[in-house]
BAGUMAR-719819 format. One record per residue (C-alpha): residue number from 1; residue in one letter; x, y, z. Coordinates in nm, 2 decimals. Example, Ala and Ser with C-alpha at 12.3 -4.5 7.8 and 13.67 -1.06 7.14 Angstrom:
<pts>
num: 1, residuo: A, x: 1.23, y: -0.45, z: 0.78
num: 2, residuo: S, x: 1.37, y: -0.11, z: 0.71
</pts>
This chain:
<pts>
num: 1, residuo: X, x: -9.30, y: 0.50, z: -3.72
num: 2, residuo: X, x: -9.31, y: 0.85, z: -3.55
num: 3, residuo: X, x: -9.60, y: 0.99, z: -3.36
num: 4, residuo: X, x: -9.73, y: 1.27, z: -3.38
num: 5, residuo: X, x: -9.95, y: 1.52, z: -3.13
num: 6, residuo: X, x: -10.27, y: 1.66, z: -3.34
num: 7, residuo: X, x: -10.34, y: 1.95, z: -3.09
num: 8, residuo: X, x: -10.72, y: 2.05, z: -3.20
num: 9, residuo: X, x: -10.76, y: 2.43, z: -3.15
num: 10, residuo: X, x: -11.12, y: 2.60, z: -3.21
num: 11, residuo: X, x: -11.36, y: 2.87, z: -3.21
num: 12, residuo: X, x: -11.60, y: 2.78, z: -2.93
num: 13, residuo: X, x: -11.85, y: 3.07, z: -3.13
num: 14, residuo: X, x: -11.89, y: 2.83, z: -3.39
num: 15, residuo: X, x: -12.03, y: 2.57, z: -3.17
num: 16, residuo: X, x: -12.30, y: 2.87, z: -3.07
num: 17, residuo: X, x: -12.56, y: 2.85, z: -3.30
num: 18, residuo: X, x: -12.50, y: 2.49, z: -3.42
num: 19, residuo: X, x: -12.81, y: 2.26, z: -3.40
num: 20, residuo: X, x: -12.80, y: 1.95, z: -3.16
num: 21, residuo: X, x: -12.86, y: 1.74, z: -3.49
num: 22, residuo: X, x: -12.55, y: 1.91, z: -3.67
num: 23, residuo: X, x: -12.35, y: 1.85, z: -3.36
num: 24, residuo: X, x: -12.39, y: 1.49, z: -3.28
num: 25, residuo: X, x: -12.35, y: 1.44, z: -3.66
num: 26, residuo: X, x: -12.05, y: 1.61, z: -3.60
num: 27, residuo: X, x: -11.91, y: 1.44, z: -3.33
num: 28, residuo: X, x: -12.02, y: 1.11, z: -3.49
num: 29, residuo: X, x: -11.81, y: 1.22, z: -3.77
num: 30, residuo: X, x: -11.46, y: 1.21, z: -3.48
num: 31, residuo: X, x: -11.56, y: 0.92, z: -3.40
num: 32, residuo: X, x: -11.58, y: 0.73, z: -3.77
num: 33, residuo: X, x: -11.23, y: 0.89, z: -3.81
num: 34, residuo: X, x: -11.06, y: 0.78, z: -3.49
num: 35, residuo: X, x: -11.22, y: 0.36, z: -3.63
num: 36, residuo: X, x: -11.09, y: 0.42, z: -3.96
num: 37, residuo: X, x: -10.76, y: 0.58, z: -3.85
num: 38, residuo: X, x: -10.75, y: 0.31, z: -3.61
num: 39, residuo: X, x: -10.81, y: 0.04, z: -3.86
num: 40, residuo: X, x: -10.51, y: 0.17, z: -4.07
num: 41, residuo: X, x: -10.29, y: 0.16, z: -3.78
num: 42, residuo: X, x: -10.19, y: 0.57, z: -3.78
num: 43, residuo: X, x: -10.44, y: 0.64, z: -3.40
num: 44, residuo: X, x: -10.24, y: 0.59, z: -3.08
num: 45, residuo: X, x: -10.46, y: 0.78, z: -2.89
num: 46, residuo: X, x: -10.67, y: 1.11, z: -2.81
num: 47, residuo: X, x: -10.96, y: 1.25, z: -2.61
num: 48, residuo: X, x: -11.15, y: 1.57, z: -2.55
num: 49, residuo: X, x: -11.07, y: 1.83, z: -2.32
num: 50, residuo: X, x: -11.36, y: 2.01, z: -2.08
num: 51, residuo: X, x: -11.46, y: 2.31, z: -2.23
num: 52, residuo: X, x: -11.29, y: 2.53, z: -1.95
num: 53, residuo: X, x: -11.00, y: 2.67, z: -2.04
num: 54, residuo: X, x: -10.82, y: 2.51, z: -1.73
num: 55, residuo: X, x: -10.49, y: 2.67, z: -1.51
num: 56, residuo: X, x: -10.19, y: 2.83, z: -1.63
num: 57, residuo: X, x: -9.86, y: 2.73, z: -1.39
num: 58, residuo: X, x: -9.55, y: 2.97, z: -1.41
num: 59, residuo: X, x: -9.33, y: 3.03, z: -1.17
num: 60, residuo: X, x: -9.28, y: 3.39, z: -1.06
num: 61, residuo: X, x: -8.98, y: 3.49, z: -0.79
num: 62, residuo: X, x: -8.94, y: 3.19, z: -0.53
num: 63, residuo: X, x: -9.27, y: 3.03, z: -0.58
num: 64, residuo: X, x: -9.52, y: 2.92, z: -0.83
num: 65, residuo: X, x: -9.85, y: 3.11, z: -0.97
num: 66, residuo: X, x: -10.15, y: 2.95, z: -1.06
num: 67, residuo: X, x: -10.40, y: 3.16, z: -1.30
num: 68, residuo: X, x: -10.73, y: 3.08, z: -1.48
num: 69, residuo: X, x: -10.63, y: 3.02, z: -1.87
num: 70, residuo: X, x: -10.42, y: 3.01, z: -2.04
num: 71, residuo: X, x: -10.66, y: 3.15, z: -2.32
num: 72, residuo: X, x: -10.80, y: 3.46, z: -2.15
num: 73, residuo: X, x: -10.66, y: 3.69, z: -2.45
num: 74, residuo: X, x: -10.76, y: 3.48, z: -2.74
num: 75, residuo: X, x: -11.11, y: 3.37, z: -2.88
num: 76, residuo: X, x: -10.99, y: 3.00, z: -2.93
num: 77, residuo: X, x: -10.92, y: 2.69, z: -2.69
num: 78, residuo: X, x: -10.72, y: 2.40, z: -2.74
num: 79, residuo: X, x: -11.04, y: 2.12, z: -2.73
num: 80, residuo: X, x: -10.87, y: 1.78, z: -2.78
num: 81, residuo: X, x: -10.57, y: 1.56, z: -2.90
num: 82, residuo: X, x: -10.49, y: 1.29, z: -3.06
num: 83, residuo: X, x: -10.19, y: 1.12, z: -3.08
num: 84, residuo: X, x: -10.08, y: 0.95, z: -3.40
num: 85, residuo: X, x: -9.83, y: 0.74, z: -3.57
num: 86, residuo: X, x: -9.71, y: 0.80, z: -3.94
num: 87, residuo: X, x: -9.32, y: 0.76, z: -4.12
num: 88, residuo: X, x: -9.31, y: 1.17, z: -4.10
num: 89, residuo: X, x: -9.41, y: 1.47, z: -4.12
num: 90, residuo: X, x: -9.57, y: 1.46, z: -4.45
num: 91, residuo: X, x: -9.74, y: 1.18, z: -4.37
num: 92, residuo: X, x: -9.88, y: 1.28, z: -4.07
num: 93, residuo: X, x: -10.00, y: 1.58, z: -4.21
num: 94, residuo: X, x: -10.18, y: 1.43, z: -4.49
num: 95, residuo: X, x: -10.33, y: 1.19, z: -4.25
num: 96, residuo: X, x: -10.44, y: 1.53, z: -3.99
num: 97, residuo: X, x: -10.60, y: 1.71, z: -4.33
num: 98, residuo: X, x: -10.85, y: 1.44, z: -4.32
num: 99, residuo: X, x: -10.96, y: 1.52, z: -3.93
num: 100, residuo: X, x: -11.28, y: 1.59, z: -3.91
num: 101, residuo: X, x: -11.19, y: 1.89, z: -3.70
num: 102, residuo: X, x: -11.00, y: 2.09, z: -3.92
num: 103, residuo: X, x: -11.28, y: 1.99, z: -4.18
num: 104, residuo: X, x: -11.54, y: 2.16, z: -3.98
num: 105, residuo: X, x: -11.33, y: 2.53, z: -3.94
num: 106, residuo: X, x: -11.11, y: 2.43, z: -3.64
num: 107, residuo: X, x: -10.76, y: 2.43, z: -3.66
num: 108, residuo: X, x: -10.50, y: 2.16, z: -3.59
num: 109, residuo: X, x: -10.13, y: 2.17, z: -3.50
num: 110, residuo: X, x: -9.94, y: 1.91, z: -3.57
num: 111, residuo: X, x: -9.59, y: 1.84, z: -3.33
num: 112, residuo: X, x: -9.40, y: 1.54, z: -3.36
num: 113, residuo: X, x: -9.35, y: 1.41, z: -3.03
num: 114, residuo: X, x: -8.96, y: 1.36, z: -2.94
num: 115, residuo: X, x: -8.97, y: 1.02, z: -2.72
num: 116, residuo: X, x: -8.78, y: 1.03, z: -2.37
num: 117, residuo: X, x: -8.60, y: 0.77, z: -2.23
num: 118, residuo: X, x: -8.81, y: 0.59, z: -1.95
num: 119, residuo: X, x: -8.63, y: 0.70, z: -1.57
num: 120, residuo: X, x: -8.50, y: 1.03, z: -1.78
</pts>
């Protein structure tokens, strides 16, 4: 099996107006995914990112620059990952289309993750 990287890109407006009610039902909703994706053996892994948008590393001239971002342009933030297993791409995708993220307006892209030899 091959995995797969679900990055889970979003709108943070449409979190805005949301109810607490309609958000934990939400995030309960993750959670019953990630058992049941579990259970079926495709979930490897995931977890949440914070809400900031975090640092941006590049090097410019001789050194290295560190800047607030990288999403300082844009209205949406990468939010989480997970990290699945599934024989390829089609496969992965069908299993990502049932992600409650993408479910509830967020958008998810889907990389398959090229193994590297351990001491490479």
């Amino acid at each position: 099996m091959n995995e797969y990287l679900l990055a889970l890109h979003e709108d943070p407006t449409l979190w805005a107006d949301m109810s607490p009610e309609d958000m934990q039902r939400i995030i309960e909703s993750y959670g019953a995914w990630a058992r049941k994706m579990g259970e079926e053996g495709h979930l490897r892994g995931g977890q949440k990112l914070k809400d900031e948008p975090g640092r941006v590393l590049r090097k410019t001239g001789s050194g290295i620059k560190t800047v607030d971002g990288p999403y300082s342009e844009t209205k949406e933030i990468l939010g989480g990952f997970f990290i699945i297993a599934a024989k390829d791409y089609d496969e992965a995708a069908r299993v990502a289309a049932s992600c409650p993220h993408v479910l509830n307006g967020g958008t998810i892209e889907l990389r398959e993750i090229d193994p590297v030899e351990d001491g490479a």
